[in-house]
C-alpha positions as CSV (number, residue, x, y, z in Angstrom):
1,X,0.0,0.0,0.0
2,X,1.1,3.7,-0.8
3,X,1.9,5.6,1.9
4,X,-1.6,7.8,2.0
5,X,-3.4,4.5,2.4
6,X,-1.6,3.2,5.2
7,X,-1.9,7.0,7.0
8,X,-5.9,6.6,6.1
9,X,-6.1,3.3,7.8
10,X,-3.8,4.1,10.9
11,X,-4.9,7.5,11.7
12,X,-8.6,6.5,11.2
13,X,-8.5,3.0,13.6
14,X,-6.7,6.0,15.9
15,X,-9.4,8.6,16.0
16,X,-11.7,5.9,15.9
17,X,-10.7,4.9,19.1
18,X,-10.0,7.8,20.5
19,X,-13.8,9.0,19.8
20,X,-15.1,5.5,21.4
21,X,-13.3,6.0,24.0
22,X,-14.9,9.5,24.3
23,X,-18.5,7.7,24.1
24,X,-17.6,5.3,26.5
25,X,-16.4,7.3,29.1
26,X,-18.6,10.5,28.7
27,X,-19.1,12.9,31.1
28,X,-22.3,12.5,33.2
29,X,-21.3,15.5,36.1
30,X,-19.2,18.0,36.3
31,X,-16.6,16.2,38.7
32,X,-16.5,13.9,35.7
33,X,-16.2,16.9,33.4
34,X,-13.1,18.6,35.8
35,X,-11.7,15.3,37.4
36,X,-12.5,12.5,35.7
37,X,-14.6,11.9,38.9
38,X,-11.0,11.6,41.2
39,X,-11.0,7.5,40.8
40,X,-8.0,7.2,38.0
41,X,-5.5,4.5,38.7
42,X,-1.8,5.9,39.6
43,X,-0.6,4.3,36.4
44,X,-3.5,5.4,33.8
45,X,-3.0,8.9,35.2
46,X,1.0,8.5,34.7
47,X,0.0,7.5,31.3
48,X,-2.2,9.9,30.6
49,X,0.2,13.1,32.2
50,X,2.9,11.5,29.7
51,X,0.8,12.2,26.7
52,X,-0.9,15.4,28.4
53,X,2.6,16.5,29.0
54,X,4.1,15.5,25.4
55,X,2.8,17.9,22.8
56,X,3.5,18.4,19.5
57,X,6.0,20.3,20.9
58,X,7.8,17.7,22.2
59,X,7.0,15.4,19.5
60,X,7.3,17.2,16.5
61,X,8.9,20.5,17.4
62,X,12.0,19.7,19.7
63,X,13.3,17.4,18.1
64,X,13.0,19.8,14.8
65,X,14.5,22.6,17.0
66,X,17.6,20.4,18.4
67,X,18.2,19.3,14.6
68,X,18.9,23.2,13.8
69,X,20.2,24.1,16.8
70,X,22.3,21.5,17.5
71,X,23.5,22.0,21.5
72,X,21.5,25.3,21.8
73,X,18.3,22.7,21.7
74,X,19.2,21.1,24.8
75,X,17.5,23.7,26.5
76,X,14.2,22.5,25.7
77,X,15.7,18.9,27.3
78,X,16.6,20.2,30.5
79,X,14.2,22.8,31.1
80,X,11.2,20.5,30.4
81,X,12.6,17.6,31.7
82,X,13.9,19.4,34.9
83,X,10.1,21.3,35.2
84,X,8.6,17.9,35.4
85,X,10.6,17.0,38.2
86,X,10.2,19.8,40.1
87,X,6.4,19.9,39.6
88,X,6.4,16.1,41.0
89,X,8.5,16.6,43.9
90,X,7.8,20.0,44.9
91,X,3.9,21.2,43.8
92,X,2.0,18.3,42.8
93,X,1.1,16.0,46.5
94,X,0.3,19.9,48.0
95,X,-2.0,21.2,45.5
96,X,-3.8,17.7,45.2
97,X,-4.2,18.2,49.0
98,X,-6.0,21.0,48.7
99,X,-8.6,19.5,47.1
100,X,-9.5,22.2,44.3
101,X,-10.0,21.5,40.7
102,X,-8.1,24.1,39.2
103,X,-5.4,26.7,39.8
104,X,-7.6,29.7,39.8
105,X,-9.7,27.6,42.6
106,X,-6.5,27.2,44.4
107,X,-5.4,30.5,44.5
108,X,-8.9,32.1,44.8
109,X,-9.3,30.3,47.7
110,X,-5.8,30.4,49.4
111,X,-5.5,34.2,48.5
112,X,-9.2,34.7,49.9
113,X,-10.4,37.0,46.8
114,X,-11.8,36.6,43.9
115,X,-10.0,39.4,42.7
116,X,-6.8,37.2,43.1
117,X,-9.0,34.3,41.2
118,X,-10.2,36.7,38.3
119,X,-6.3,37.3,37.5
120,X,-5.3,33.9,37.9
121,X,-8.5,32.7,35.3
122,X,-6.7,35.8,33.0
123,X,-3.0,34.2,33.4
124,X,-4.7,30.8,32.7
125,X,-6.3,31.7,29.4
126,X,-3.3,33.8,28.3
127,X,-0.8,30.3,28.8
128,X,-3.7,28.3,27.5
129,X,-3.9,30.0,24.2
130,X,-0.8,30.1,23.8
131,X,0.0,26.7,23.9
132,X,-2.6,25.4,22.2
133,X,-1.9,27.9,18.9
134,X,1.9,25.8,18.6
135,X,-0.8,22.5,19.3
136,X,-3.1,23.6,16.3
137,X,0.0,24.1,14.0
138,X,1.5,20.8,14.3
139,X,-1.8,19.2,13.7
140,X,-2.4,21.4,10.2
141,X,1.1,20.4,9.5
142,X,0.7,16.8,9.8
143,X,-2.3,16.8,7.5
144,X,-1.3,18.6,5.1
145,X,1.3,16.5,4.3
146,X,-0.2,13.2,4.6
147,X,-3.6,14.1,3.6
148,X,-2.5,16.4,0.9
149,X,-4.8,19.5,2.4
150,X,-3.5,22.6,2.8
151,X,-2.1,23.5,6.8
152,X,-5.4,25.7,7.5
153,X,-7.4,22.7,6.2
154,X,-5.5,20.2,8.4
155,X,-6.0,22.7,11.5
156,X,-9.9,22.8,10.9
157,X,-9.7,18.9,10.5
158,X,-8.1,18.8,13.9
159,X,-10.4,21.2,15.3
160,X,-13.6,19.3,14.8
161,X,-11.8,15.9,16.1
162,X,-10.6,17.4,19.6
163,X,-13.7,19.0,19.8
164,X,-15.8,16.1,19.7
165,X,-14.1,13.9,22.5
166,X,-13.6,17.4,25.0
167,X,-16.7,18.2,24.2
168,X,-18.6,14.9,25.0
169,X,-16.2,13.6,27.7
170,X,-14.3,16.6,29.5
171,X,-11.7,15.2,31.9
172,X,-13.3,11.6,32.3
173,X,-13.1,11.2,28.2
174,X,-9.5,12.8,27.6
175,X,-8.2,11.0,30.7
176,X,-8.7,7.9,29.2
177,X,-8.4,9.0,25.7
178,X,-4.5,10.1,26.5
179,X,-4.1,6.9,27.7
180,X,-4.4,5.0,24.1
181,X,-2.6,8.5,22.8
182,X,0.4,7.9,25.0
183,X,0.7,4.4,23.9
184,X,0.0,5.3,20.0
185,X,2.6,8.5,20.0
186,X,5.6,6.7,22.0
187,X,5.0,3.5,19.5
188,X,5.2,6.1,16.8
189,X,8.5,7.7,18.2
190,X,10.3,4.9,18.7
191,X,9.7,2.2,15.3
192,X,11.6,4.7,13.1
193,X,14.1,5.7,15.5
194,X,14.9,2.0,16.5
195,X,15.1,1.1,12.8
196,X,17.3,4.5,11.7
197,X,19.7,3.8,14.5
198,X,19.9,0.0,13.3
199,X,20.8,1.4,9.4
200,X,23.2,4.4,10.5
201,X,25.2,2.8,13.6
202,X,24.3,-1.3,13.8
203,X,22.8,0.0,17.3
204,X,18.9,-1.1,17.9
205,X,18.9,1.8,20.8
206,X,19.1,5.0,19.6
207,X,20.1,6.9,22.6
208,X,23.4,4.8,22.1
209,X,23.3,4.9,18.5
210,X,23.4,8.4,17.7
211,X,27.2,8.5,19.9
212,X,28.2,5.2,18.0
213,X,30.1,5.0,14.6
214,X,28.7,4.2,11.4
215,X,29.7,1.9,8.8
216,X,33.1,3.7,7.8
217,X,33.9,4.1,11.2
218,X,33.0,7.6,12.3
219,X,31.3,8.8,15.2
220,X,28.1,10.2,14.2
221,X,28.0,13.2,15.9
222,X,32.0,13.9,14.4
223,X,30.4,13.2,10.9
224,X,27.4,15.5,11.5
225,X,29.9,18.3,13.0
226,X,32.1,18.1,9.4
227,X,29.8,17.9,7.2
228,X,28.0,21.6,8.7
229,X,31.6,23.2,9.4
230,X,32.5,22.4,5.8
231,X,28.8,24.0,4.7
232,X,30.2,27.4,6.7
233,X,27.5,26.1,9.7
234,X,28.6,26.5,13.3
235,X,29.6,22.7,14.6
236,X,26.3,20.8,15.5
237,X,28.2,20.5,19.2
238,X,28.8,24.0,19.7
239,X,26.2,26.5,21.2
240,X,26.3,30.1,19.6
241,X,23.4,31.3,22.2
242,X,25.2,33.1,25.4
243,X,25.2,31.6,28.7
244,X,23.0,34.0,30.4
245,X,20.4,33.3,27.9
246,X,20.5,29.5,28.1
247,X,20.2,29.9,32.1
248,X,17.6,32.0,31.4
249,X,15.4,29.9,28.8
250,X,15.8,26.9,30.7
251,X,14.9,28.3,34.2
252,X,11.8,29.8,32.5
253,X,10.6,26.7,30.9
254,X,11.6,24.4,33.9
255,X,9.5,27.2,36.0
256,X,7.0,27.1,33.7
257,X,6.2,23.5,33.8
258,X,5.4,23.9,37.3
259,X,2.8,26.5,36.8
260,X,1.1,24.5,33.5
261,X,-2.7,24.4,34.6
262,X,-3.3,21.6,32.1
263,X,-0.7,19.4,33.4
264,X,-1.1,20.7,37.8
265,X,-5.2,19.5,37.3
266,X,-4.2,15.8,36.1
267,X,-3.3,15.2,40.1
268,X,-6.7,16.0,41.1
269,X,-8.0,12.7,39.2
270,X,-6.3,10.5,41.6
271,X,-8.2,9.2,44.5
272,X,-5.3,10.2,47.1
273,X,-2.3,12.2,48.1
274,X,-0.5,9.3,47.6
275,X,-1.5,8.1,44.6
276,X,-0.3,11.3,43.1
277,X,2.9,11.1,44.4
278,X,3.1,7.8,42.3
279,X,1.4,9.0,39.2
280,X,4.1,11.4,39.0
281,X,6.7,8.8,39.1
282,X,4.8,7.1,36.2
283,X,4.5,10.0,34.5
284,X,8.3,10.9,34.3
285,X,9.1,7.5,33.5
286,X,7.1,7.3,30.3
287,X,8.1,10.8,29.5
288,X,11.9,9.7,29.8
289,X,11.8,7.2,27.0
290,X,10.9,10.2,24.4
291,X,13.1,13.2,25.8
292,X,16.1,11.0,25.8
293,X,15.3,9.9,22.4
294,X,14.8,13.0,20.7
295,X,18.4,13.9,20.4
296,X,19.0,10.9,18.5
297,X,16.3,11.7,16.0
298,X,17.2,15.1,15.5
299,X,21.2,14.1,14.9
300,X,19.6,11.2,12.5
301,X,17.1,14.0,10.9
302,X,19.8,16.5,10.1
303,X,22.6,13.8,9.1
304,X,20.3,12.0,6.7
305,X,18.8,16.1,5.3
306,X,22.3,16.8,4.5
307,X,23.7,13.7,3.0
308,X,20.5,13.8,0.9
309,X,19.9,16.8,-0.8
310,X,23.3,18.9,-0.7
311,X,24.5,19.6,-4.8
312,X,21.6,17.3,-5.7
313,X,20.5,18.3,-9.0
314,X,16.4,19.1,-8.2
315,X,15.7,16.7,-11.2
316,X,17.1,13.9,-9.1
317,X,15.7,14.9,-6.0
318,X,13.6,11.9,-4.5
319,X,9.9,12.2,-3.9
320,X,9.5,12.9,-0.8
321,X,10.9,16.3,-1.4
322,X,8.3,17.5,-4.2
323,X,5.9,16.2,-1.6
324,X,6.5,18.1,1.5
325,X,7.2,20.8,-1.3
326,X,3.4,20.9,-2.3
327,X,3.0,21.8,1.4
328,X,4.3,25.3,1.5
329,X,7.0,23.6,4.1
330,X,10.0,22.9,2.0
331,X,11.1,25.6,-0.3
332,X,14.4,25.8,-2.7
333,X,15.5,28.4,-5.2
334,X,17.9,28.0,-7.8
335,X,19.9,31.6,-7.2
336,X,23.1,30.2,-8.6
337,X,21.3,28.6,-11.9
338,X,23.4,25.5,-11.4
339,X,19.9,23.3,-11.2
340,X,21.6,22.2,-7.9
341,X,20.1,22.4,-4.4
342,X,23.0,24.6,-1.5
343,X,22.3,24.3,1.6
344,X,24.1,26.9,3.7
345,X,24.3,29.2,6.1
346,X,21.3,32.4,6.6
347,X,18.1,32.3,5.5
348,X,16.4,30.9,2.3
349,X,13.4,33.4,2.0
350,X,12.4,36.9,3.9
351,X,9.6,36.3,6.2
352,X,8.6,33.7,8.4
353,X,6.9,31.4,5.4
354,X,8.0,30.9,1.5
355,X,5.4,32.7,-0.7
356,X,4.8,30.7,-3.9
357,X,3.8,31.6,-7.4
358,X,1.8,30.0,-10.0
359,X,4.7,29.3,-12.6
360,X,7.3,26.8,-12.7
361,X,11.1,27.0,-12.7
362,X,13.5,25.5,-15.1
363,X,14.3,22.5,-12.9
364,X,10.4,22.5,-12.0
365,X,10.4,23.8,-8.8
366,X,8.0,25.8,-7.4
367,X,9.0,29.9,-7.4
368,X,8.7,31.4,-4.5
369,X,8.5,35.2,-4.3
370,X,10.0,36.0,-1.2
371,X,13.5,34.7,-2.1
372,X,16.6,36.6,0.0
373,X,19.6,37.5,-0.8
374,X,21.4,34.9,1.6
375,X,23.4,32.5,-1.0
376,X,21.8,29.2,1.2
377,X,18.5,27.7,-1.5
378,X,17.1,25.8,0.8
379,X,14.0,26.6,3.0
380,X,13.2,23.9,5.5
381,X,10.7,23.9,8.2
382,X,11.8,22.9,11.5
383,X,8.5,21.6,12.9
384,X,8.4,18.4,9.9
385,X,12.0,17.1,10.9
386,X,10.3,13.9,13.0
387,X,7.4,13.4,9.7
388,X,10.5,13.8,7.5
389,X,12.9,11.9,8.9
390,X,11.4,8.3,7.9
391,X,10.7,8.9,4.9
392,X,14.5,10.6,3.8
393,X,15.6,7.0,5.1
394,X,13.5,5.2,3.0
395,X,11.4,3.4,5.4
396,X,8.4,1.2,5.2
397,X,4.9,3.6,4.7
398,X,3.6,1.8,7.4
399,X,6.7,3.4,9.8
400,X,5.9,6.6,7.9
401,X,2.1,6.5,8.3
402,X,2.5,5.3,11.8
403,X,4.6,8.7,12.9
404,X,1.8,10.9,11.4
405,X,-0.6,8.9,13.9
406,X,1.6,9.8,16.6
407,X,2.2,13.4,15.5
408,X,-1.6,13.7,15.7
409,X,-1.9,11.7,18.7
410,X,0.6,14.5,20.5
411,X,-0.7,17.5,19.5
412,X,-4.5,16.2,19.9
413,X,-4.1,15.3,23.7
414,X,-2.4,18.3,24.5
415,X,-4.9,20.7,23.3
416,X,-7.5,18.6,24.7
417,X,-6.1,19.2,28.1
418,X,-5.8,22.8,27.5
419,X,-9.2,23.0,26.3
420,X,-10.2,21.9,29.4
421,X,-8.6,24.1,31.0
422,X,-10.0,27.1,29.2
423,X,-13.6,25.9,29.8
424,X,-12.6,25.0,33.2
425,X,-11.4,28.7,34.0
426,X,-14.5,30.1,32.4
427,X,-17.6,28.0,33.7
428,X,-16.0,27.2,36.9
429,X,-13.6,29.6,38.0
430,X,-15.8,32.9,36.7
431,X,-19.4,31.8,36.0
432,X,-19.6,29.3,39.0
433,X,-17.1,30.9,41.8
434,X,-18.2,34.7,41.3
435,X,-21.1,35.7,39.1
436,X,-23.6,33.4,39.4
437,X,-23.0,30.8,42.4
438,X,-26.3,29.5,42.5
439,X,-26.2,28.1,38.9
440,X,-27.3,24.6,38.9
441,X,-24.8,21.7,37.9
442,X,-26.8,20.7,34.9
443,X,-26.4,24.4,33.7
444,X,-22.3,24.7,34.5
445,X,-21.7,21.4,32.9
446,X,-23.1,23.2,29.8
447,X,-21.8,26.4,30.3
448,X,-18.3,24.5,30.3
449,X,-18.8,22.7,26.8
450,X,-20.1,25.9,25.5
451,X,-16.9,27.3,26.6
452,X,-14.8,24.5,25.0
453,X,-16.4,24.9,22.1
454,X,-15.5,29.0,21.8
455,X,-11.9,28.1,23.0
456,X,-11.8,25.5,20.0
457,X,-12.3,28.6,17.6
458,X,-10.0,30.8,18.8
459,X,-7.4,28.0,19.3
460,X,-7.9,27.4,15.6
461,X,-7.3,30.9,14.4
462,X,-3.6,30.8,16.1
463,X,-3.2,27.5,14.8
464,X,-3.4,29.4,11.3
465,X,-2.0,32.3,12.2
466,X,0.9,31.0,14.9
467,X,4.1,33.3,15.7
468,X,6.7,30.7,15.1
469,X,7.8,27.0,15.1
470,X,5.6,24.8,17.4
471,X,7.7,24.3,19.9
472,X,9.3,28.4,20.5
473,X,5.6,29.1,20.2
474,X,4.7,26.7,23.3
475,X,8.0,27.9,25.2
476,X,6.5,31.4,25.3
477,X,3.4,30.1,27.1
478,X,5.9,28.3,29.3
479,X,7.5,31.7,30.4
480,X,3.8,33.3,30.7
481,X,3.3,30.1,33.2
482,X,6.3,31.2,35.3
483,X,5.9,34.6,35.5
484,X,2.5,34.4,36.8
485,X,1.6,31.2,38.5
486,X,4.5,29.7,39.5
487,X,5.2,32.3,42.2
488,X,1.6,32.3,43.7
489,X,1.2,28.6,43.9
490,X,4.8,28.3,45.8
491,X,4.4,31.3,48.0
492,X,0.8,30.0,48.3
493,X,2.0,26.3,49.8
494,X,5.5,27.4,51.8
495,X,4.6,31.0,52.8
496,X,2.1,31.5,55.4
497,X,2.8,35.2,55.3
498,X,1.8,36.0,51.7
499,X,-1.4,37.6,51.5
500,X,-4.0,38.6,48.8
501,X,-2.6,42.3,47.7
502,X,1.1,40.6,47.5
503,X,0.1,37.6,45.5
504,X,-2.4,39.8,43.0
505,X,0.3,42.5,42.4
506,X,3.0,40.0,42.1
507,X,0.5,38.0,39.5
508,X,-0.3,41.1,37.4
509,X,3.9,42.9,37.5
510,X,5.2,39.3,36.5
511,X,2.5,38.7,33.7
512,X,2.4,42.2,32.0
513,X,6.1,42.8,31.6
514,X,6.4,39.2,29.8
515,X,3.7,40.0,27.9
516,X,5.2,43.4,27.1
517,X,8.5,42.0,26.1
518,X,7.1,39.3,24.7
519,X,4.7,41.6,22.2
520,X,7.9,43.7,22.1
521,X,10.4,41.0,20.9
522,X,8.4,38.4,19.2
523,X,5.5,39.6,17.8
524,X,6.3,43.3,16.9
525,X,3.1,45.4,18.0
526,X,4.9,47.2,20.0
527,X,7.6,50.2,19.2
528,X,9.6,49.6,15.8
529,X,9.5,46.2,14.4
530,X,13.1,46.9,12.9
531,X,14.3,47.8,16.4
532,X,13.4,44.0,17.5
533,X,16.2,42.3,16.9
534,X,18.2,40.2,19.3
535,X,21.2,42.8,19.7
536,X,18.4,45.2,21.1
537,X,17.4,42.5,23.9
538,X,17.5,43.4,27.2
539,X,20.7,41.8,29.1
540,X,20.5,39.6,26.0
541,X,17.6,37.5,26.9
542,X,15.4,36.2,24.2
543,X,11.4,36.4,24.6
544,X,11.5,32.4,25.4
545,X,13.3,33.5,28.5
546,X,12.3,36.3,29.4
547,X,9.6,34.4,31.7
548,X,12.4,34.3,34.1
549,X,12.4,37.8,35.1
550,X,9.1,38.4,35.1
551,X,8.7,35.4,38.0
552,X,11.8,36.9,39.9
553,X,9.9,40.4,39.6
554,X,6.5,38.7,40.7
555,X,8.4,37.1,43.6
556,X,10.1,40.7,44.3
557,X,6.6,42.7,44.0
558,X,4.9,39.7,45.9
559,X,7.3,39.8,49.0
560,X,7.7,43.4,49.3
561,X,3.5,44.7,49.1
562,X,2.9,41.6,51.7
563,X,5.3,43.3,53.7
564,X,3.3,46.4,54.3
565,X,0.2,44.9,54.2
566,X,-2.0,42.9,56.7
567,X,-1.2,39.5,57.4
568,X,-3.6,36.5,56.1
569,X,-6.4,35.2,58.2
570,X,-5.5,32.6,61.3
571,X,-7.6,30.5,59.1
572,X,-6.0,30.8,56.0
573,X,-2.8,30.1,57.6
574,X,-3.8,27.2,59.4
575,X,-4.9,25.9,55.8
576,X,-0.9,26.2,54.6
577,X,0.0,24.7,57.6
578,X,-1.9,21.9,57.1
579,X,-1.4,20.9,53.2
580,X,2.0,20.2,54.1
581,X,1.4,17.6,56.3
582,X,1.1,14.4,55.5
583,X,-1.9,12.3,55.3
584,X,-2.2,10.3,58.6
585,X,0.6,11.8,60.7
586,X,-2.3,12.7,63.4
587,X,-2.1,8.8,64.4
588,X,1.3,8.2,63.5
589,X,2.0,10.9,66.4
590,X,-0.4,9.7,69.0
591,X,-2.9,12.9,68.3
């Protein structure tokens, strides 16, 4: 079978089950809707973070962004990975004792306003938005390729499929949905990298592989290093990003994962303290085997790019080129005339995407008219590295239609979750908590799949309309996390002297300066767009760390206003005292 047959048959017996699992497991109340009704197993929930916690992000766009950036990428690696941890260890068992269903609830209630609630609901959509835009994109993306639709078309598609099973469902139905993800997208992961490291190194385990020799015995990584150096590229094993702003990336995404609301409300499905504790350990476990993989796939990716396409005449490029060429994701113009494809140094085009033209080249490429004047011809989009990479190494469509499944399968559960999240905020947090308290659960149930529905359409519209590669377009929702709820919720579990007016201030200082620089630096609607570049950063910190400093100036703003304002109530302090101890310790002690 071709290779579009095999992705119709995988990716439909996928969403097939995914939506039955949907109907099976439908949501009946709203704790079903929020919770999944608090009675998932430890290791269904561990599952289920995993593929919550693996986006298309980490699917699709790391590995793409380690296969360009070479050691600058392992930022992503150890901020993510190291967030995780520290969410486990040093968040997760406290909040899940607190009992609430969201973070807004958590810090409404430990911050005793609903002021403090309101802004956390407004930090909540702003993350959630975000990360589901770089969610959207790397569902168009795997469509269009594999089911020969245009990205926007591929982003509609996936719009009306996460819909269906967060719609029906809520929490209940994406719990158990993630679970079958998980398993799909690690399956997908793995076959090709297992069978790439086999054909480059002899190695069946790629995390090995990728520092082995090949065939004419080379290390890979020293192969991969010469062949960009001779190009005029920077070595594959050298940063070129400064130290300040890799400290600073890193600490923003690992402080980031700590404040995720999509990923904090999966330990409130667990029926204890203690099974959190475990699903955490689950969790990291199966999000292990595809963080330490990634680097081999991205050194494969670029290895195999190279090799492949560098002074190849386009006549006798191979198929899959013209292929992800139709989608608007590969681009190559002949500015030499030679008929042969450079790859080099600077950019291919000016602007973020190629612009293409109805007519033909001479070699029969398509034109594009956004060309620059950088000698490299090649235009490649980071975010189809991991869909690429089987298909440059000539592997079975089944492997290749298998990896779309799991492409889907990431970026589907992800923005599930953060639907959730959304409608969560909005029917719970807002409607329910503050303006109308009295409404009936029948009526917030709906109000919430109303809201999931309007957070579906606007999620789509940044999935069309994203500001960059999946995965620096999920690391700015990562800094928004840590510069607004990452301070609250620790100063809300280990400080028993942080009140209201320090929490709210610190909330809306941390939040509005990232936003600023962020809108500043990124996105360009504010001051001169020519002015954003990277030498005009401040301290040279790039908008995907800038999160840092706008937690460190939310912790500064938090601690100093609680200072010269009252104290919370005995109450309320009694309520941090007691969510840090353990379960039990009452009769453990003899009280």
């Amino acid at each position: 079978m071709d290779i579009q047959t095999w992705t119709f048959l995988i990716v439909g017996l996928t969403f097939a089950l995914y939506i039955g699992i949907a109907i099976w497991t439908r949501a009946k109340s709203t704790k079903d809707f929020y919770v999944a009704g608090g009675g998932v197993s430890p290791l269904a929930n561990g599952l289920a973070t995993g593929a919550d916690w693996m986006s298309a992000a980490s699917f699709l766009g790391m590995a793409g962004i380690i296969a360009f950036s070479g050691y600058d990428g392992s930022v992503y690696l150890m901020g993510w990975t190291g967030g995780y941890v520290l969410l486990a260890l040093l968040l997760a068992p406290y909040l899940r004792k607190f009992g609430k269903f969201t973070v807004p609830d958590f810090i409404g209630d430990r911050y005793y306003s609903n002021v403090a609630r309101t802004v956390a609901v407004i930090a909540a959509l702003f993350v959630s938005f975000t990360y589901v835009a770089g969610q959207m994109r790397g569902v168009g993306v795997v469509f269009s390729r594999f089911l020969d639709v245009e990205v926007n078309t591929g982003v509609y598609i996936g719009m009306a499929v996460v819909l269906f099973y967060a719609f029906l469902g809520g929490m209940k139905g994406i719990t158990y949905t993630q679970v079958a993800q998980y398993c799909v997208l690690i399956f997908a992961f793995m076959v090709p990298a297992i069978f790439i490291s086999l054909m480059a190194t002899g190695n069946p385990i790629p995390q090995i592989g990728f520092g082995s020799t090949g065939e004419d015995g080379v290390y890979l990584l020293d192969k991969l290093d010469g062949l960009m150096t001779d190009l005029g590229f920077t070595a594959y094993t050298d940063g070129t990003k400064s130290t300040m702003d890799v400290f600073f990336i890193t600490a923003a995404l690992m402080m980031g994962t700590a404040g995720l609301p999509h990923v904090i409300i999966r330990f409130f499905t667990v029926p204890k303290v203690r099974d959190a504790r475990k699903s955490a350990g689950y969790a990291l476990l199966f999000i292990a085997i595809l963080y330490t993989t990634a680097p081999a796939i991205a050194v494969f990716a670029r290895t195999n790019l190279m090799e492949t396409v560098q002074d190849t005449p386009y006549e006798e490029i191979p198929p899959w080129f013209t292929k992800w060429e139709s989608t608007g994701l590969i681009a190559w113009t002949d500015k030499n005339g030679d008929g042969k494809i450079q790859y080099l140094p600077g950019s291919a085009i000016d602007g973020g995407q190629p612009q293409f033209v109805e007519s033909r080249g001479s070699s029969g490429q398509r034109m594009i008219s956004n060309a620059s004047t950088s000698p490299n011809e090649l235009y490649v989009d980071r975010d189809i590295t991991v869909l690429a990479n089987p298909e440059i190494a000539n592997l079975p469509n089944w492997v290749i239609a298998l990896v779309a499944a799991g492409g889907l399968a990431a970026a589907l559960s992800t923005a599930a979750g953060l639907l959730l999240v959304i409608s969560t905020s909005i029917s719970h947090d807002l409607i329910k908590k503050q303006i109308a308290p009295d409404i009936s659960d029948k009526k917030e149930l709906w109000i919430a799949r109303f809201s999931a529905m309007l957070a579906v359409i606007v999620a789509g519209y940044f999935g069309i309309h994203p500001p960059g590669f999946v995965a620096s377009v999920v690391a700015l929702a990562f800094g928004l996390a840590a510069s607004s709820f990452f301070p609250a919720i620790v100063m809300g579990i280990f400080s028993k002297r942080m009140n209201r007016e320090g929490a709210i201030s610190g909330m809306v200082a941390g939040l509005a300066i990232t936003c600023y620089y962020i809108a500043r630096f990124k996105l360009g609607w504010i001051g001169n767009p020519e002015t954003a570049t990277e030498a005009n950063w401040w301290w040279g910190i790039s908008p995907e760390g800038f999160g840092t400093v706008g937690m460190l100036v939310n912790f500064l703003i938090a601690i100093l206003v609680s200072r010269f304002t009252p104290a919370p109530p005995e109450d309320v302090q009694e309520i941090v005292e007691n969510i840090r101890i353990p379960s039990g310790v009452g009769e453990a002690i003899g009280h």
